[in-house]
FIGU-909158 format. One line per 5 residues: number of its first residue (from 0); for each residue z, x, y of C-alpha. Coordinates in pm, 1 decimal. Each point is the difference from the previous one (the first is absolute). Example, Ala and Ser with C-alpha at 12.3 -4.5 7.8 and 13.67 -1.06 7.14 Angstrom:
BEGIN
0	780.0:1230.0:-450.0 ~ -66.0:137.0:344.0
***
This chain:
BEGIN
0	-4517.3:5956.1:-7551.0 ~ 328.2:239.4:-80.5 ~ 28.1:15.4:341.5 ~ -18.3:-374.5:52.4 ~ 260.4:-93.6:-282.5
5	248.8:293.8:156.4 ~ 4.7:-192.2:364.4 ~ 3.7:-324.9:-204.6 ~ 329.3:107.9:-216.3 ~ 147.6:98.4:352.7
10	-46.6:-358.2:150.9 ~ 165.2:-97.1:-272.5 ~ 295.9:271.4:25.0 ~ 75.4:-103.1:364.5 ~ -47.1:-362.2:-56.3
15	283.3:53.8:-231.9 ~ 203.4:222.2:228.1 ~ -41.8:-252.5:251.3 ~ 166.7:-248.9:-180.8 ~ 309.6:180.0:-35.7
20	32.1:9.1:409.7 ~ 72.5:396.0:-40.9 ~ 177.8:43.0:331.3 ~ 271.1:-327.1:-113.3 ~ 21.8:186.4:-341.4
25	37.5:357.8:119.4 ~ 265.2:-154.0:233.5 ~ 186.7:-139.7:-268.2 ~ -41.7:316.0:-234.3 ~ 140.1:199.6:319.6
30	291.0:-174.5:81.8 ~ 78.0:1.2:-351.4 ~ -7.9:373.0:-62.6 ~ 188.0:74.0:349.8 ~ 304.2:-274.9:-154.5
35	-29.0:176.7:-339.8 ~ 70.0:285.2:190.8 ~ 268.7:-126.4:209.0 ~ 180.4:-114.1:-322.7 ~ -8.8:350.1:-171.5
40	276.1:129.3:-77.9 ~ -11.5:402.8:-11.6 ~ -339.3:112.0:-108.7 ~ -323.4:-245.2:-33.1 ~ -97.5:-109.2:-308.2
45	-347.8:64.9:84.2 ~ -90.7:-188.9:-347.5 ~ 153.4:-297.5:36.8 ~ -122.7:26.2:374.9 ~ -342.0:38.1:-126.2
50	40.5:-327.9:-232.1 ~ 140.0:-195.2:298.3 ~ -269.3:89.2:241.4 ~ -273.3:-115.8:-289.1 ~ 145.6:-314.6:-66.1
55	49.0:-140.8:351.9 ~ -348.5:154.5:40.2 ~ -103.3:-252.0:-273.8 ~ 216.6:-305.9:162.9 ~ -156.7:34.6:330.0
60	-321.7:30.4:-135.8 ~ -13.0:-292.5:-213.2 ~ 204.1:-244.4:231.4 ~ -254.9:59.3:271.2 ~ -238.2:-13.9:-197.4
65	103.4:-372.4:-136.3 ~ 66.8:-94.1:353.9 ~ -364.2:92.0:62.9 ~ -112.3:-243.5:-272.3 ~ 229.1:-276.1:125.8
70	-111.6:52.8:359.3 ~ -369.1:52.3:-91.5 ~ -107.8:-351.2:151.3 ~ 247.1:38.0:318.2 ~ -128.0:397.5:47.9
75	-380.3:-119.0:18.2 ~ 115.2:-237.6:330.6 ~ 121.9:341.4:168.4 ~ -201.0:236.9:173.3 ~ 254.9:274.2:-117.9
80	-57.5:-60.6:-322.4 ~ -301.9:-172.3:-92.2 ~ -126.7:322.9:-110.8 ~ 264.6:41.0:-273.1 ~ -201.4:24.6:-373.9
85	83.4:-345.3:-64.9 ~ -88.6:-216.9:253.4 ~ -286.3:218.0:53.4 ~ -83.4:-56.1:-339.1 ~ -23.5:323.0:-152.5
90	227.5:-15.1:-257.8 ~ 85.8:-314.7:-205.7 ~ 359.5:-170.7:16.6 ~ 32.2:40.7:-380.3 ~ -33.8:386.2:28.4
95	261.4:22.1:284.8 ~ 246.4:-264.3:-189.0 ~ -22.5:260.2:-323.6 ~ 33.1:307.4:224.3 ~ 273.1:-126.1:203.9
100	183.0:-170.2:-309.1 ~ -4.0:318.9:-194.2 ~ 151.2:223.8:265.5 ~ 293.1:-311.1:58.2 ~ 84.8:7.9:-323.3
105	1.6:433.3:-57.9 ~ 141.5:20.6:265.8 ~ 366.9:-122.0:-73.0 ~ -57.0:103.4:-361.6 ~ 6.2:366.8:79.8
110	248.1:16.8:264.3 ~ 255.0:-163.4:-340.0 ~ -157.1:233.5:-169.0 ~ -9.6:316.2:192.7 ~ 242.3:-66.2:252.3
115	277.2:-247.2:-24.4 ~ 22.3:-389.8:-96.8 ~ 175.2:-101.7:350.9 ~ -303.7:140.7:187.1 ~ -241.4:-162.2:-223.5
120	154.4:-374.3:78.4 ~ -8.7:123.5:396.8 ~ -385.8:41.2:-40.0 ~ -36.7:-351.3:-211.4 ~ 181.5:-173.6:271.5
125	-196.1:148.1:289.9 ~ -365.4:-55.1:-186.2 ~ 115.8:-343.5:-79.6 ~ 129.0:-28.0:350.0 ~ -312.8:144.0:116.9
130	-255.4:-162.2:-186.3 ~ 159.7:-374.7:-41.7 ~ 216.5:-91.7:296.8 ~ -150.6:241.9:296.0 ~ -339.6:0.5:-57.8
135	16.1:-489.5:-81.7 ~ 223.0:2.0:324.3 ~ -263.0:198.3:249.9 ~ -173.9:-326.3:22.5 ~ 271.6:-220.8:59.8
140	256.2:166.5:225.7 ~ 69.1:252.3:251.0 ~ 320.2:85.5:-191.8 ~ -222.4:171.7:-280.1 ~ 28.8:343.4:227.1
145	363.6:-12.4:-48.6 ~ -50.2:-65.3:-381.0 ~ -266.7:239.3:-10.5 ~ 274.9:299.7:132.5 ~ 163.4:-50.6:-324.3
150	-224.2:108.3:-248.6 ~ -122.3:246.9:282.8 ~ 332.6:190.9:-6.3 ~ 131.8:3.2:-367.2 ~ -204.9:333.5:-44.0
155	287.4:132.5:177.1 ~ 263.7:-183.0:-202.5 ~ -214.5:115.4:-314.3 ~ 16.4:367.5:63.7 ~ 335.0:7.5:88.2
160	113.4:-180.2:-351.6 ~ -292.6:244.1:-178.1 ~ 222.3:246.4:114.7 ~ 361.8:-111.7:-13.2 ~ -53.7:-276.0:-254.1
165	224.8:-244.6:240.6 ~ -116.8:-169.3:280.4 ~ 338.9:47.7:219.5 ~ 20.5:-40.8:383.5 ~ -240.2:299.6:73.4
170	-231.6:-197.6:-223.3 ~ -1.0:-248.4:226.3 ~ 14.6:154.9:294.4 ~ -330.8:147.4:-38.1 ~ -110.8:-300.4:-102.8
175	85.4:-140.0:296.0 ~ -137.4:205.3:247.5 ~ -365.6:0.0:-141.0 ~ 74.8:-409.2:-19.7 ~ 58.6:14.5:404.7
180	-289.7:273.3:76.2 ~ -205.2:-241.4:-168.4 ~ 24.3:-297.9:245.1 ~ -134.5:144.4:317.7 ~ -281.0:171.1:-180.3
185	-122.9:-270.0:-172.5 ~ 51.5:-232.3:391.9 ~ -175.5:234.5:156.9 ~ -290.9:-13.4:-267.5 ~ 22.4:-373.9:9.7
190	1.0:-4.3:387.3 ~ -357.9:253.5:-4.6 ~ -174.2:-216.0:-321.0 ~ 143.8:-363.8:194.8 ~ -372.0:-117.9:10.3
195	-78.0:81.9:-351.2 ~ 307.0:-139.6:-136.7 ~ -71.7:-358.7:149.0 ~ -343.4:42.6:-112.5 ~ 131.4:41.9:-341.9
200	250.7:-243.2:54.4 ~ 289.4:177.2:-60.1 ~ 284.8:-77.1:227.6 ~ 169.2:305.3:76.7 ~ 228.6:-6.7:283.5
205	-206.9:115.5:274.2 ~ -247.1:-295.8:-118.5 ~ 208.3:-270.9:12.6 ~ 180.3:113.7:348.6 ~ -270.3:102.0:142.9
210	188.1:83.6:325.9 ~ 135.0:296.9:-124.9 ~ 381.6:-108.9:88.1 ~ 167.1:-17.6:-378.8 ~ -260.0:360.4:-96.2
215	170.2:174.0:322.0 ~ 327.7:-90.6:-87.4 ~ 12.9:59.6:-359.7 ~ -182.9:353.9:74.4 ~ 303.6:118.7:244.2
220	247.5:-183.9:-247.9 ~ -151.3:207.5:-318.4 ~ 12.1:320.3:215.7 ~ 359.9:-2.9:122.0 ~ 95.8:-115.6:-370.7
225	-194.9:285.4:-98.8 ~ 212.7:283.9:189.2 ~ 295.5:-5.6:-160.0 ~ -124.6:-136.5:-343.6 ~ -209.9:355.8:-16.5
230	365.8:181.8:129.3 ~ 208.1:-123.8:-267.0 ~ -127.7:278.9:-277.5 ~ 270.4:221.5:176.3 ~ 254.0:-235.5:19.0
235	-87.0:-36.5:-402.7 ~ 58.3:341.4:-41.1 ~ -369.9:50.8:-88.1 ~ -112.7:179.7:270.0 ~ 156.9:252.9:271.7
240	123.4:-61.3:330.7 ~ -315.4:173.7:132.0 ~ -213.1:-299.3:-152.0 ~ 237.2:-258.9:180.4 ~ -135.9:128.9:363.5
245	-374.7:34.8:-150.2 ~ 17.7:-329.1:-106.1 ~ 116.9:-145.9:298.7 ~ -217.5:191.7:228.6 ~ -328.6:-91.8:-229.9
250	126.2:-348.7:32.2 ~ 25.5:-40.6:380.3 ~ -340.0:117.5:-30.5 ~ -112.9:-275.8:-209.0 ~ 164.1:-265.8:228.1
255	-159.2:117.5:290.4 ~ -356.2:-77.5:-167.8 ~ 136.3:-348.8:-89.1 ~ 98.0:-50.4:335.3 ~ -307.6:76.6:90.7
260	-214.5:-220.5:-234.1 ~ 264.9:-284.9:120.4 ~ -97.4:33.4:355.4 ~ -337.5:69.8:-37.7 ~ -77.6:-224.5:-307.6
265	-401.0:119.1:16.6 ~ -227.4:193.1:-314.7 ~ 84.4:325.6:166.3 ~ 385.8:-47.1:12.9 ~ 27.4:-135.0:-369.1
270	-252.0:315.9:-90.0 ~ 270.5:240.7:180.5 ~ 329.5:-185.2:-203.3 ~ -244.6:22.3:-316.1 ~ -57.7:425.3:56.3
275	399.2:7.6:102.0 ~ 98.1:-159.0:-313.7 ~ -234.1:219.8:-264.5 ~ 124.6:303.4:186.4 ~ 367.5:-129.1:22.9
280	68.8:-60.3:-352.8 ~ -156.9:385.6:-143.7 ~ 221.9:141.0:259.7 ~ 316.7:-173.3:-81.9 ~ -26.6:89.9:-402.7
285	-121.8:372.1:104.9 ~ 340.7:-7.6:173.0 ~ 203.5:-142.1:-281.9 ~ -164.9:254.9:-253.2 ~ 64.5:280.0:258.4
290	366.8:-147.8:57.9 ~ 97.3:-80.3:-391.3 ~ 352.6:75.9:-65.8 ~ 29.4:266.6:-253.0
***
């Protein structure tokens, strides 16, 4: 019986980790710390570090999470996700809606509280943007990938203002580059998931052009844009020299998978951009941390 409860109260753990789509959240929280840390000035404030990791650990969290309970009918047409607790009906909308809700509203709460009030409105405008224009929009245009990028890469913008308390044009450089990694990812997930997405009836670009034409181009176009977008840290004085060459090298790199997937256009090529890109992106902030000007 003790036994049976213990594996029972697990389910339930992981249905509720599940919700928060941990590798989207620890994304966020790690893109976050590595702008916090960007933005320091002199030592880390490894307090208000701590605060600003926690609270955009409690925004991603609770946006996924209400995108999960706004999805929850689309995500049961979707091999992918069909599995998810709530389509597969092991948890009740209600109990996501309160979960989710709660960690939404925390969320920007502490970071006023604990961090600063300008980072605070950053995570309000990218749950809002998030929750109720991104996640409405999947199911009505292909343009909701390039709305999605925005929300997607204010954790950068937010650590850099937890830090500095000022957005400025390092602010939105990093902002920037995570907004342009963003776009051949998410293609190249699109292009592998095609099938599912129609089935779902969400018209992502690779579903309504099914030929491939407009996903190739806007792969290579997001990858050259990408190269000197992911240089210009140096040029901000935010980085070293030495990261200017790293960056370009990593993105040449990158390109040559989108080229790739372009030509190719099959499961296996999009699967190849979809490993470049997750390897790309820890590389490139590894080299920014490593590069930092004093």
């Amino acid at each position: 019986m003790i036994a049976t409860r213990s594996e029972g109260l697990r389910a339930v753990a992981a249905d509720y980790v599940e919700l928060t789509k941990p590798r989207l959240t620890i994304l966020a929280v790690i893109t976050t710390v590595c702008s916090f840390y960007l933005g320091s000035r002199g030592a880390v404030d490894f307090g208000r570090a701590l605060h600003t990791l926690l609270g955009a650990a409690m925004m991603g969290a609770g946006g996924a999470t209400l995108n999960m309970v706004l999805e929850s009918e689309v995500d049961s047409r979707m091999a992918r996700t069909r599995r998810r607790p709530l389509p597969a009906g092991r948890m009740d909308a209600r109990q996501a809606l309160w979960f989710g809700a709660a960690l939404s509203i925390a969320a920007p709460l502490y970071l006023a509280a604990t961090v600063n009030t300008l980072t605070a409105l950053l995570c309000v405008v990218a749950l809002l943007s998030y929750v109720f224009v991104y996640t409405p929009l999947k199911t009505r245009t292909p343009l909701c990938t390039v709305i999605g990028a925005v929300p997607g890469a204010l954790p950068c913008m937010m650590g850099w203002t937890a830090a500095r308390n000022e957005i400025g044009i390092e602010g939105w450089i990093l902002f920037a580059i995570l907004f342009v990694w963003q776009m051949p990812h998410f293609l190249a997930i699109a292009w592998m998931y095609r099938e599912d997405y129609e089935r779902a009836g969400l018209p992502m670009l690779p579903v309504v052009e099914p030929d491939g034409n407009s996903t190739a181009r806007q792969v290579i176009i997001w990858c050259m844009v990408l190269i000197p977008m992911s240089m210009a840290p140096t040029l901000a004085g935010i980085t070293t020299g030495a990261y200017f060459f790293e960056a370009f090298a990593l993105g040449l790199g990158f390109l040559a998978a989108g080229l790739w997937m372009a030509l190719r256009r099959t499961r296996p090529s999009a699967r190849a951009l979809l490993l470049a890109s997750v390897i790309y992106l820890p590389l490139l902030q590894v080299a920014m941390l490593l590069n930092k000007v004093p």
